[in-house]
KEKOLGU-367604 format. One record per residue (C-alpha): residue in three letters; x, y, z. Coordinates in pm, 1 decimal. Each point is the difference from the previous one (the first is absolute). Layout:
BEGIN
<node code="ALA" xx="X" yy="Y" zz="Z"/>
...
//
This chain:
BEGIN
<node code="UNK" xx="0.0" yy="0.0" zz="0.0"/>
<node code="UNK" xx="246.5" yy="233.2" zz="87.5"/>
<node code="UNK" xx="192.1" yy="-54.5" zz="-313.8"/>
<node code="UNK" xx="-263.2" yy="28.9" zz="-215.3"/>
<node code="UNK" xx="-56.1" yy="351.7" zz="193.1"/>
<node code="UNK" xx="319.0" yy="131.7" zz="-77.2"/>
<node code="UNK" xx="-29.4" yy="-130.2" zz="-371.6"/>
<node code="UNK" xx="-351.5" yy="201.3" zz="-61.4"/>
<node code="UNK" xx="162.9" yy="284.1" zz="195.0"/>
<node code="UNK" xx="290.6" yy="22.8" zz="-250.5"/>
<node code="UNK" xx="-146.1" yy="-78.5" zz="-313.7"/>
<node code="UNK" xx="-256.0" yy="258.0" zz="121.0"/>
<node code="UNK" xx="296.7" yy="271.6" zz="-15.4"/>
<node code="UNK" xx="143.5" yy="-150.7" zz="-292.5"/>
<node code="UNK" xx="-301.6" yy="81.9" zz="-203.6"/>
<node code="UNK" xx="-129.8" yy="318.4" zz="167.7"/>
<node code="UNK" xx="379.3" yy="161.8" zz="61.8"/>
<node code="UNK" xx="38.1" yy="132.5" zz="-345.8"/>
<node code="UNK" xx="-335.5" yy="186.3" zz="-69.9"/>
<node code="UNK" xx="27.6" yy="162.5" zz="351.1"/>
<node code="UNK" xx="366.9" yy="124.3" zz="-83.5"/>
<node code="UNK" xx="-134.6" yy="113.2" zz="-361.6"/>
<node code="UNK" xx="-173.9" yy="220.9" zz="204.7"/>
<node code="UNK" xx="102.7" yy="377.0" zz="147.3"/>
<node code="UNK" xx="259.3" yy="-243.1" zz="257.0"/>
<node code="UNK" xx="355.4" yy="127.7" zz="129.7"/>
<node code="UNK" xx="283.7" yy="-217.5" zz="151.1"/>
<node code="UNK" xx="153.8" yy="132.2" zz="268.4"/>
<node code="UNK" xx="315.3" yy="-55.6" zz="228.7"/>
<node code="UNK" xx="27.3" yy="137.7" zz="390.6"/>
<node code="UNK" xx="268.6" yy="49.1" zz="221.0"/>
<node code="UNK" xx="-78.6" yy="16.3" zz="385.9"/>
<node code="UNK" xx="236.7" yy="113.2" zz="287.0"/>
<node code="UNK" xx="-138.3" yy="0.6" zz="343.6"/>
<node code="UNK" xx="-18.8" yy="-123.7" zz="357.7"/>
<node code="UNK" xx="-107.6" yy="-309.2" zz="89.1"/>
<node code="UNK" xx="-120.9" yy="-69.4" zz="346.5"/>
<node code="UNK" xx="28.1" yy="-397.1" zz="64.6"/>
<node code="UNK" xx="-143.2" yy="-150.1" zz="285.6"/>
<node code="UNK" xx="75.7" yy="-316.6" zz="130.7"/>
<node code="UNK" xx="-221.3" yy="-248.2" zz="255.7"/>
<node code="UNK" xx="64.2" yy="-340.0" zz="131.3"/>
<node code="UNK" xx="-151.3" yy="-188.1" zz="279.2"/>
<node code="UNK" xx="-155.5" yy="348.1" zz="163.2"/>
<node code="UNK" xx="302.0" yy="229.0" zz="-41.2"/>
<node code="UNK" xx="36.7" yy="278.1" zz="-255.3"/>
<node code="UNK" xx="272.7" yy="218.6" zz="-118.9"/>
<node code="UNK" xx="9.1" yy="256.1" zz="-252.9"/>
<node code="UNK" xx="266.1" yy="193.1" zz="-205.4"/>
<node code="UNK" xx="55.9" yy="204.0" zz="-309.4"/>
<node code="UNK" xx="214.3" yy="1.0" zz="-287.8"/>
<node code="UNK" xx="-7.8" yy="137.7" zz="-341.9"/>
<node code="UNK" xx="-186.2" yy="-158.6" zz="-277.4"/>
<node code="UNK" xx="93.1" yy="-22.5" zz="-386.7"/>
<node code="UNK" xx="-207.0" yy="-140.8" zz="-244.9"/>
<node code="UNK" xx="-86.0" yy="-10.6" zz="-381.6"/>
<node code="UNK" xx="-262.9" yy="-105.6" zz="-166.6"/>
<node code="UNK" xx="-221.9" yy="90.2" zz="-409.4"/>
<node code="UNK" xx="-308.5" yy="-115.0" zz="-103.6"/>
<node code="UNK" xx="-289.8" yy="114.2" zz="-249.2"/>
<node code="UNK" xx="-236.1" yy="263.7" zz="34.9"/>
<node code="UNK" xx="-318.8" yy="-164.5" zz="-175.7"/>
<node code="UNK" xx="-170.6" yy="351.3" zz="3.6"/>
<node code="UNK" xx="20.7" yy="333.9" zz="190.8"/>
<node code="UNK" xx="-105.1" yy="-193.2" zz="293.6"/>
<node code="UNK" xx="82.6" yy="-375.8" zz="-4.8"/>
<node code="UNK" xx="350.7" yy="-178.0" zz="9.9"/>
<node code="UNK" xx="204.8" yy="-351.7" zz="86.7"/>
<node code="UNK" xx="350.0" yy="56.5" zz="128.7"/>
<node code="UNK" xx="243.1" yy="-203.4" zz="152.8"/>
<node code="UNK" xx="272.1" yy="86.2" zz="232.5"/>
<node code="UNK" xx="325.5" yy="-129.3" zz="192.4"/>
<node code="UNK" xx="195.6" yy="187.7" zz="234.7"/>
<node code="UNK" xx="186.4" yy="16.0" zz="345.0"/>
<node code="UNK" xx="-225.9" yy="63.6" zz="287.9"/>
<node code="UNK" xx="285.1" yy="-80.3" zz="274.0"/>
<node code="UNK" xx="351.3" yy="-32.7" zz="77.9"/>
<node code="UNK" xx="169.1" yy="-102.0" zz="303.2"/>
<node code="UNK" xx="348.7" yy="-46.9" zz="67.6"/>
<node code="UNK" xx="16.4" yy="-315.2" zz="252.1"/>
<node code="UNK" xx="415.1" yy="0.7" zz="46.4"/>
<node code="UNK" xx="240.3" yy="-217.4" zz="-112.8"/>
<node code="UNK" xx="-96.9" yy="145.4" zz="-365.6"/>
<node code="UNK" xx="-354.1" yy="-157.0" zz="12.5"/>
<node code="UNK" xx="-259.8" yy="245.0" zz="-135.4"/>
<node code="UNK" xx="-448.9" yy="-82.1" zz="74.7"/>
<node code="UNK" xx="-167.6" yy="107.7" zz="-343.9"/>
<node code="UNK" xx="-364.7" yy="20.6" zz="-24.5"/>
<node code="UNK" xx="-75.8" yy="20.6" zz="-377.7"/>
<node code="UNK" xx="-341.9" yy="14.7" zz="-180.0"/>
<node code="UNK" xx="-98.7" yy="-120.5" zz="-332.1"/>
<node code="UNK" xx="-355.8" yy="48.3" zz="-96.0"/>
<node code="UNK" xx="-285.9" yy="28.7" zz="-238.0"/>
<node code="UNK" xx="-326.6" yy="233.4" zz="-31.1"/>
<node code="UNK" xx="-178.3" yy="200.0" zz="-60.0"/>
<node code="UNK" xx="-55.7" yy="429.0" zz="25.7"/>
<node code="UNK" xx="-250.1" yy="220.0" zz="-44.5"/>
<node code="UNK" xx="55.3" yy="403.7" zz="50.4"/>
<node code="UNK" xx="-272.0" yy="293.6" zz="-76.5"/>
<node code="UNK" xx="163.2" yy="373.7" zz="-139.2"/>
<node code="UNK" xx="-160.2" yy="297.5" zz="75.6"/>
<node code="UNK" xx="154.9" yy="234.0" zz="-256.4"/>
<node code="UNK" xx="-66.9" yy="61.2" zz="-404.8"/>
<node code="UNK" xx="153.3" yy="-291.5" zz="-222.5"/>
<node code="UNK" xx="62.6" yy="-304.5" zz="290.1"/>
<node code="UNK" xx="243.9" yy="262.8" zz="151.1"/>
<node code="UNK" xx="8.0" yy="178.8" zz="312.9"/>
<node code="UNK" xx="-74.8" yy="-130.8" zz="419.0"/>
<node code="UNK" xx="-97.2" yy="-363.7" zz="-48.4"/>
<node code="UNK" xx="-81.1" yy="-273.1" zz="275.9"/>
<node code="UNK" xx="48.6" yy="-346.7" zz="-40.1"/>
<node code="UNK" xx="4.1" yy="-352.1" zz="128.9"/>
<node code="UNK" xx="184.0" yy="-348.6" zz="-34.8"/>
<node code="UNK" xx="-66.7" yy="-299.7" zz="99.3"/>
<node code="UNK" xx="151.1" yy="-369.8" zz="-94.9"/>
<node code="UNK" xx="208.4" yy="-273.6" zz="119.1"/>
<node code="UNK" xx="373.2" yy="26.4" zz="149.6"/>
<node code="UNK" xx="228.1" yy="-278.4" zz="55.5"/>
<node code="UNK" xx="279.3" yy="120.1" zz="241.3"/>
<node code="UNK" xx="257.5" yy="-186.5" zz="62.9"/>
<node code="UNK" xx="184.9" yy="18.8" zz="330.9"/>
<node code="UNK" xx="387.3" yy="-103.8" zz="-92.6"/>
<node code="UNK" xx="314.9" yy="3.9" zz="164.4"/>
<node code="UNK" xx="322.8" yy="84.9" zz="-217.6"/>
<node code="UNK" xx="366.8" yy="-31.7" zz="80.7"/>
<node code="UNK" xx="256.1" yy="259.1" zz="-180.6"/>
<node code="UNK" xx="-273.5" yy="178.6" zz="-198.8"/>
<node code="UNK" xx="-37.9" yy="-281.3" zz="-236.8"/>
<node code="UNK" xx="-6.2" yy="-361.6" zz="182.9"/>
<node code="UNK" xx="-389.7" yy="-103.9" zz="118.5"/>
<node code="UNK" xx="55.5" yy="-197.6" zz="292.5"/>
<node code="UNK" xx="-387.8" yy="-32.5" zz="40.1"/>
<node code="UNK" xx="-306.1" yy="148.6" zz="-124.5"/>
<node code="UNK" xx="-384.4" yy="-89.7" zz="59.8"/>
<node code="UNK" xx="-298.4" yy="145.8" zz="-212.1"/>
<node code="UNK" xx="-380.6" yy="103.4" zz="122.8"/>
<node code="UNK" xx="-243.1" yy="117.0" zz="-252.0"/>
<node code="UNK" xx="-268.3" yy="224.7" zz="102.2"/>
<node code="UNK" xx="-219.4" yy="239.6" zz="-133.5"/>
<node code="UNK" xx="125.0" yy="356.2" zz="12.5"/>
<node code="UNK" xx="-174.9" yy="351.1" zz="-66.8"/>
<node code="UNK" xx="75.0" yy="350.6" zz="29.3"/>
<node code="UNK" xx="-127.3" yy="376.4" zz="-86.7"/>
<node code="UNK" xx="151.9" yy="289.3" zz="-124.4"/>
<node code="UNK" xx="-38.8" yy="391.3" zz="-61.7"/>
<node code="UNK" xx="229.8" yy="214.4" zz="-262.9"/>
<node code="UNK" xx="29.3" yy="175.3" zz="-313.3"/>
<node code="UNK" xx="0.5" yy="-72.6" zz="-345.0"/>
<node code="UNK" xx="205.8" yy="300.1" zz="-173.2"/>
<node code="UNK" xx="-98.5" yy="-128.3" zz="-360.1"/>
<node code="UNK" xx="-150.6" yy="-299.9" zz="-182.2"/>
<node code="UNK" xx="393.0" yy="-196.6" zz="92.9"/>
<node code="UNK" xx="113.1" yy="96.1" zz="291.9"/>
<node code="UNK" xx="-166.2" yy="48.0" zz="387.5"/>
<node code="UNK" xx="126.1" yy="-16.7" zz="341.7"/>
<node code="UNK" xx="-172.1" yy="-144.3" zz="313.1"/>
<node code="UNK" xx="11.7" yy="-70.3" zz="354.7"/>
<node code="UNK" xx="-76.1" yy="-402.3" zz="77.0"/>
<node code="UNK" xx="-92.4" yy="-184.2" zz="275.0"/>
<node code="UNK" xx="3.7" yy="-399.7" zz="-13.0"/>
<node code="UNK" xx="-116.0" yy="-267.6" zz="219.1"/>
<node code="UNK" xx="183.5" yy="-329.5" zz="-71.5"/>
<node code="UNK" xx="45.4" yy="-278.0" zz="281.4"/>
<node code="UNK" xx="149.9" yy="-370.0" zz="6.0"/>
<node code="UNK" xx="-4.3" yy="-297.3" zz="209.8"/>
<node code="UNK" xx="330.3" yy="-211.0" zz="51.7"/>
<node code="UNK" xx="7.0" yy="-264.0" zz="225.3"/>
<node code="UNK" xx="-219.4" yy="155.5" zz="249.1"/>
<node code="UNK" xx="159.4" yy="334.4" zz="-9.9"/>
<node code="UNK" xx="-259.3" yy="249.4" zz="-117.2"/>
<node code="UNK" xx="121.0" yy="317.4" zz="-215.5"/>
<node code="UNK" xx="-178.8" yy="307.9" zz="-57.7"/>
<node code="UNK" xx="170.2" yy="263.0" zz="-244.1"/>
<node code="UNK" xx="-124.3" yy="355.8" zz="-3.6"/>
<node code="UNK" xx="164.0" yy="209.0" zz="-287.9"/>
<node code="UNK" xx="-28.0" yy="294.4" zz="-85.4"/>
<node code="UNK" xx="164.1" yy="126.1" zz="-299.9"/>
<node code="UNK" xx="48.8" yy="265.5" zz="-308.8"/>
<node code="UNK" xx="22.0" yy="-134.2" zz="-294.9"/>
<node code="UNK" xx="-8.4" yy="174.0" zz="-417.0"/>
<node code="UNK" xx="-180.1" yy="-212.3" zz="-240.2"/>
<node code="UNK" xx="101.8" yy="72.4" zz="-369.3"/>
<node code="UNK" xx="-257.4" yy="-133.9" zz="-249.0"/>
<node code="UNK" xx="88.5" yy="-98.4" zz="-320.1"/>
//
């Protein structure tokens, strides 16, 4: 069953993909820089810290309004000692929608994401060596206010909502970010 799902799903794409980007669409790539605020809990204790967040991600505006987008990027980075670094990295898929309140799809816009993430929690030895990594994939969504200055490029001010489960160790990452979106 669920095979035939994902079958109908993609042959479904296949066939409708190329009249919908016949259309008025736009591809687009992002780039995000923020703060990510990552909390941890296991068995009834918490702890929380920040670090600065990087990622990239491009998709296609199916109209004005409508998009799917992808991203990866560093949400985390902690030096452990003995040069052994913590990386929290996200790779997902979804999908956006935003409103503009100025002439031409230009101006203050608000928007929202939403999708699934798989982070993965891994532990790397001399910047390049994984030691160990483990993966949760969860669904992930976000909103966002900026400005598009023309019909390619806007800015905006993000906030995400992404979390992950390893092993009993519940995550919770808060970003919030700039990013510039050039559309192409």
């Amino acid at each position: 069953m669920k095979n035939t799902l994902i079958l109908s799903s993609a042959l479904a794409l296949a066939v409708l993909a190329p009249s919908a980007m016949a259309a008025n669409g736009t591809g687009y790539i992002r780039a995000e820089v923020g703060q990510s605020d990552v909390e941890m809990s296991f068995a009834g204790f918490s702890d929380s810290e920040k670090d600065t967040s990087a990622t990239f991600g491009g998709g296609y505006w199916f109209n004005q309004n409508f998009a799917v987008e992808g991203h990866i990027g560093t949400l985390y980075t902690e030096y452990l000692g003995d040069d052994v670094d913590l990386d929290l990295v996200s790779f997902g898929a979804g999908v956006a929608a935003k409103k503009n309140f100025g002439p031409g799809n230009t101006g203050f816009f608000v928007g929202g994401r939403a999708g699934i993430a798989r982070i993965t929690a891994q532990l790397r030895e001399d910047d390049f060596d994984v030691i160990d990594d483990e993966h949760s994939t969860k669904p992930y969504f976000g909103v966002s206010v900026g400005y598009d200055f023309n019909r390619r490029f806007g800015l905006s001010l993000n906030l995400d909502r992404r979390q992950a489960d390893f092993e009993g160790v519940d995550v919770d990452v808060d970003t919030i970010a700039v990013g510039g979106e050039f559309r192409f």
